[in-house]
LOTOR-48398 format. One record per residue (C-alpha): z, x, y; residue number from 1. Coordinates in nm, 2 decimals, padded with zeros to 4 digits, m for minus. Last residue first. Layout:
! LOTOR-48398
<rec up="Z" east="X" north="Y" fivex="NUM"/>
...
***
This chain:
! LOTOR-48398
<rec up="m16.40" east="m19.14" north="00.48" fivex="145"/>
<rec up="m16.07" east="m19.20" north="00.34" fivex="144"/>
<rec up="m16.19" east="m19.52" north="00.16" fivex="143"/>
<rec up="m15.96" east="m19.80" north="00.31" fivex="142"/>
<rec up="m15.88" east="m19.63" north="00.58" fivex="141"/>
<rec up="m16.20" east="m19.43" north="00.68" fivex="140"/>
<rec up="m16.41" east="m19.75" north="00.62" fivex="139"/>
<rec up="m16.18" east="m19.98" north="00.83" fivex="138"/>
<rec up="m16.15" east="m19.69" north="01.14" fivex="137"/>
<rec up="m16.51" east="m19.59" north="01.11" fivex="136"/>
<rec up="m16.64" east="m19.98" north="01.15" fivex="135"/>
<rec up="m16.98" east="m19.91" north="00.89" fivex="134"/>
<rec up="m16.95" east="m19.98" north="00.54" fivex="133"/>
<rec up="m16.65" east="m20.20" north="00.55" fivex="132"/>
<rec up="m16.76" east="m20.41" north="00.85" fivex="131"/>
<rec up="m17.09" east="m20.46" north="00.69" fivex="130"/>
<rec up="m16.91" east="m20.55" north="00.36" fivex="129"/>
<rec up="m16.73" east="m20.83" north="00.55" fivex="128"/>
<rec up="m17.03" east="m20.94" north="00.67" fivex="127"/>
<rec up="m17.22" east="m20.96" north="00.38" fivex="126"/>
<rec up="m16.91" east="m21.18" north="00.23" fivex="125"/>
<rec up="m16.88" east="m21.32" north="00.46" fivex="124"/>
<rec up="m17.28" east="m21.50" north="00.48" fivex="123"/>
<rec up="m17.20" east="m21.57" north="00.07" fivex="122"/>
<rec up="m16.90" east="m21.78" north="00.16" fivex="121"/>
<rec up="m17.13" east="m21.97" north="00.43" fivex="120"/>
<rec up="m17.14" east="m22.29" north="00.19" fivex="119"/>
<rec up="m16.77" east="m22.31" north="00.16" fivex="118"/>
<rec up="m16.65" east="m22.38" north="m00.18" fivex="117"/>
<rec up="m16.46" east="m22.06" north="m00.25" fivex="116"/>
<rec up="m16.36" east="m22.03" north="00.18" fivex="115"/>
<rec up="m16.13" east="m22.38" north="00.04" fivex="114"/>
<rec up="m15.96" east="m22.27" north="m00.20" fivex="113"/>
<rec up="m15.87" east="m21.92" north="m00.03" fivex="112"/>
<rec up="m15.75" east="m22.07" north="00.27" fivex="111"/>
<rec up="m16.01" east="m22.13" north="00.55" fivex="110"/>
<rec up="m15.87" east="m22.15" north="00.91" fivex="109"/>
<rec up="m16.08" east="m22.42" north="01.09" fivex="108"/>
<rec up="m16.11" east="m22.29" north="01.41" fivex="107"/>
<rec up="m16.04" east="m21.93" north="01.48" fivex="106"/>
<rec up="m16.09" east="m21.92" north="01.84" fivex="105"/>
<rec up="m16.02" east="m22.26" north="01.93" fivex="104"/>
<rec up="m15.69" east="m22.23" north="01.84" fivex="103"/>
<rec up="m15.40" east="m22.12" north="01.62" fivex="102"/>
<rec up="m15.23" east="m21.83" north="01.65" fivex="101"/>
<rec up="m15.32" east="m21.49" north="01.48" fivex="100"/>
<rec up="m15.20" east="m21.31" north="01.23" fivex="99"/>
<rec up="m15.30" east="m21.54" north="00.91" fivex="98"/>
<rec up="m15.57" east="m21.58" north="01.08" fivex="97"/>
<rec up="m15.79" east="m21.64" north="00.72" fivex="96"/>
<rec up="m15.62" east="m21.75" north="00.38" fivex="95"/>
<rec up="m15.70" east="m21.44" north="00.14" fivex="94"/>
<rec up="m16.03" east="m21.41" north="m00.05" fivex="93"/>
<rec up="m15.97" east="m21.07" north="m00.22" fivex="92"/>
<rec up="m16.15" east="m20.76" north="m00.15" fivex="91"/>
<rec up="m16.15" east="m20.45" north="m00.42" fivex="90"/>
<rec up="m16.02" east="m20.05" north="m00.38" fivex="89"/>
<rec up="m16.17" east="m19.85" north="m00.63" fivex="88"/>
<rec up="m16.01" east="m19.67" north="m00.96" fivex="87"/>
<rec up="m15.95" east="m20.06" north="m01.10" fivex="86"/>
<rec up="m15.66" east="m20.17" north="m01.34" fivex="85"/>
<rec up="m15.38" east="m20.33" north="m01.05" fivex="84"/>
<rec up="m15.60" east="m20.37" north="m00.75" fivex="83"/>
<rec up="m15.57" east="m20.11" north="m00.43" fivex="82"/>
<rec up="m15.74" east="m20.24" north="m00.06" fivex="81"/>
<rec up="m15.93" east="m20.53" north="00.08" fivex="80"/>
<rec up="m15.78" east="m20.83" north="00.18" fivex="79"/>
<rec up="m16.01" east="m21.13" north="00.29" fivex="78"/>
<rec up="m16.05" east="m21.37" north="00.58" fivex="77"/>
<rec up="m16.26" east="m21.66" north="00.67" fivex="76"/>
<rec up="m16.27" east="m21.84" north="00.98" fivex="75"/>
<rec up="m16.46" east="m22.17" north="01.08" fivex="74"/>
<rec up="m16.56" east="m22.22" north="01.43" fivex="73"/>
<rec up="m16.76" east="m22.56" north="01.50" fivex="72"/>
<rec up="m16.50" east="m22.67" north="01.81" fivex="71"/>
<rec up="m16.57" east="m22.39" north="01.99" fivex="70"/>
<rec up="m16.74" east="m22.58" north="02.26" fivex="69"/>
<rec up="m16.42" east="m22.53" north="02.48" fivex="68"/>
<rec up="m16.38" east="m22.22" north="02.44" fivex="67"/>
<rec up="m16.69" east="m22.17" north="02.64" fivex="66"/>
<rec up="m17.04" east="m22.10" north="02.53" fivex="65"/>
<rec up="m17.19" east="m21.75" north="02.46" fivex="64"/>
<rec up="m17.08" east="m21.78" north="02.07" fivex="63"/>
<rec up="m17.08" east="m22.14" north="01.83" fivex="62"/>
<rec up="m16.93" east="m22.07" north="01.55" fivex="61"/>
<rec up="m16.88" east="m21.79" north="01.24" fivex="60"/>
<rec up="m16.51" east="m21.60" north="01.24" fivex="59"/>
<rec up="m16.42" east="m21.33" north="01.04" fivex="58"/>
<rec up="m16.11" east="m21.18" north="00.97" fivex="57"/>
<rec up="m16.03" east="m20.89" north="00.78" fivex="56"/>
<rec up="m15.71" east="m20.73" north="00.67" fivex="55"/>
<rec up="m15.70" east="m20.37" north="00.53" fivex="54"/>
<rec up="m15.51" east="m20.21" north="00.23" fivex="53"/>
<rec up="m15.19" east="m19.94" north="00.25" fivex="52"/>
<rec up="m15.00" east="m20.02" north="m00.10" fivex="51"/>
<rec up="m14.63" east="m20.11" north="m00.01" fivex="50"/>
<rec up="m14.33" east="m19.93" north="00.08" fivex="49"/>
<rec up="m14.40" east="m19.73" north="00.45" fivex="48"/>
<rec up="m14.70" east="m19.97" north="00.51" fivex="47"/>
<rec up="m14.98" east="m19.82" north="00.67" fivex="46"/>
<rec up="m15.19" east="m20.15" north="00.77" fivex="45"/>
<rec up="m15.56" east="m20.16" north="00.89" fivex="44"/>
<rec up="m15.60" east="m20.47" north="01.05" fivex="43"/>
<rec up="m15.97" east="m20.58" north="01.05" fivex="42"/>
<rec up="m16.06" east="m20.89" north="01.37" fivex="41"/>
<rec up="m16.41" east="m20.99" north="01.34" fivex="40"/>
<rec up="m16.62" east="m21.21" north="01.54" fivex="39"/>
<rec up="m16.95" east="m21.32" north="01.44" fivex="38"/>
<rec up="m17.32" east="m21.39" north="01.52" fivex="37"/>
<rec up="m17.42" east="m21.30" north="01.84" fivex="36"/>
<rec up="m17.79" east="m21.25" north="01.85" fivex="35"/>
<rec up="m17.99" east="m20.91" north="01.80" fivex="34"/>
<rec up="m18.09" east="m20.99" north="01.46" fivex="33"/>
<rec up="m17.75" east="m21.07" north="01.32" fivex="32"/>
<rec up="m17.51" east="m20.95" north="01.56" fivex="31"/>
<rec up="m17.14" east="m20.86" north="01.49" fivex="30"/>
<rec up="m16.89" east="m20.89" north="01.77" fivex="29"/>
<rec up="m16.62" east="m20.66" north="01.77" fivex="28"/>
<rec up="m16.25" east="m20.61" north="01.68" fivex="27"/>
<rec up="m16.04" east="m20.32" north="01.54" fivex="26"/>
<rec up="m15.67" east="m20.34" north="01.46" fivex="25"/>
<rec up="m15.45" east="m20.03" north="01.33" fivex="24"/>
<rec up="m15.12" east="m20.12" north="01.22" fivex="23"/>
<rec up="m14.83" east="m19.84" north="01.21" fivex="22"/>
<rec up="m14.52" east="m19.88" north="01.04" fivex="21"/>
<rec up="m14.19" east="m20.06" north="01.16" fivex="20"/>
<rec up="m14.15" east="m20.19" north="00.77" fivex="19"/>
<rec up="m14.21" east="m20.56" north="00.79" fivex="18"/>
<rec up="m14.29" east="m20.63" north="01.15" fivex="17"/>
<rec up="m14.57" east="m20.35" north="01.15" fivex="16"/>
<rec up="m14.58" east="m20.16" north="01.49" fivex="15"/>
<rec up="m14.90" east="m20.18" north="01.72" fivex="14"/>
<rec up="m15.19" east="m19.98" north="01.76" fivex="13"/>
<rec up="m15.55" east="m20.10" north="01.94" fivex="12"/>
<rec up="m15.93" east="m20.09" north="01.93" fivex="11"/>
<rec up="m16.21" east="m20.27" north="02.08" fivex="10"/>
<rec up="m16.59" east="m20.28" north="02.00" fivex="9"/>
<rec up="m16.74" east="m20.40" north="02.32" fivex="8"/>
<rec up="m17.14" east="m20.30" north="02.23" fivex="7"/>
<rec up="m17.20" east="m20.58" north="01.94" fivex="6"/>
<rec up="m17.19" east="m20.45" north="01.61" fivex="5"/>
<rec up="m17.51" east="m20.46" north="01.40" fivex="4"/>
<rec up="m17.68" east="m20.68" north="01.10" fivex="3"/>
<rec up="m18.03" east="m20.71" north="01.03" fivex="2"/>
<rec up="m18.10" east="m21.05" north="00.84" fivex="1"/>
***
């Protein structure tokens, strides 16, 4: 499966509730083999007292359809950023939309139980990686680059 963004890729900056820093969000489609395929939301925190680590959302439906024939959505989510004992930063199954309301949109919000025994666990993680290798906001603040 060839994987690629879709050609809306949005950006935007808002304040953190915790410390007043900076958050960084990026969304996009992501197309496997030239179809809509996922969503993805990545906040990219800078937290003033805590370790700065990124936020990822993705969601795997129904796309090109109205909201409401969302009803197969499923979301995952994971944290990415500094681990007690490793050099490199690692992703961590977190419970998904944590940010964002409930609806249509995200469906069936996947905690971390749960996203372990789905079946498309293996399809986030690909994606997820995707989105860390090439969004140049996630990439650049999670590895500098």
């Amino acid at each position: 499966m060839s994987l690629t963004f879709g050609p809306d890729r949005q950006t935007r900056e808002f304040q953190c509730d915790c410390c007043n820093a900076p958050i960084e969000r990026a969304w996009n489609f992501v197309y496997a083999d030239g179809t809509p395929y996922t969503v993805y939301f990545a906040n990219c925190y800078h937290h003033r007292d805590r370790d700065h680590d990124a936020w990822i959302d993705v969601i795997f439906g129904t796309w090109g359809v109205g909201a409401d024939q969302w009803d197969d959505h499923v979301s995952f989510a994971c944290r990415v950023g500094p681990v007690v004992g490793q050099d490199e930063p690692a992703s961590t199954l977190v419970t998904a939309g944590l940010a964002h309301p409930d609806g249509p949109l995200f469906g069936r919000k996947l905690d971390r139980q749960a996203a372990l025994q789905h079946p498309r666990l293996p399809e986030f993680w690909q994606v997820s990686d995707f989105i860390l290798e090439h969004d140049p906001l996630v990439r650049g603040h999670v590895y500098g680059n």
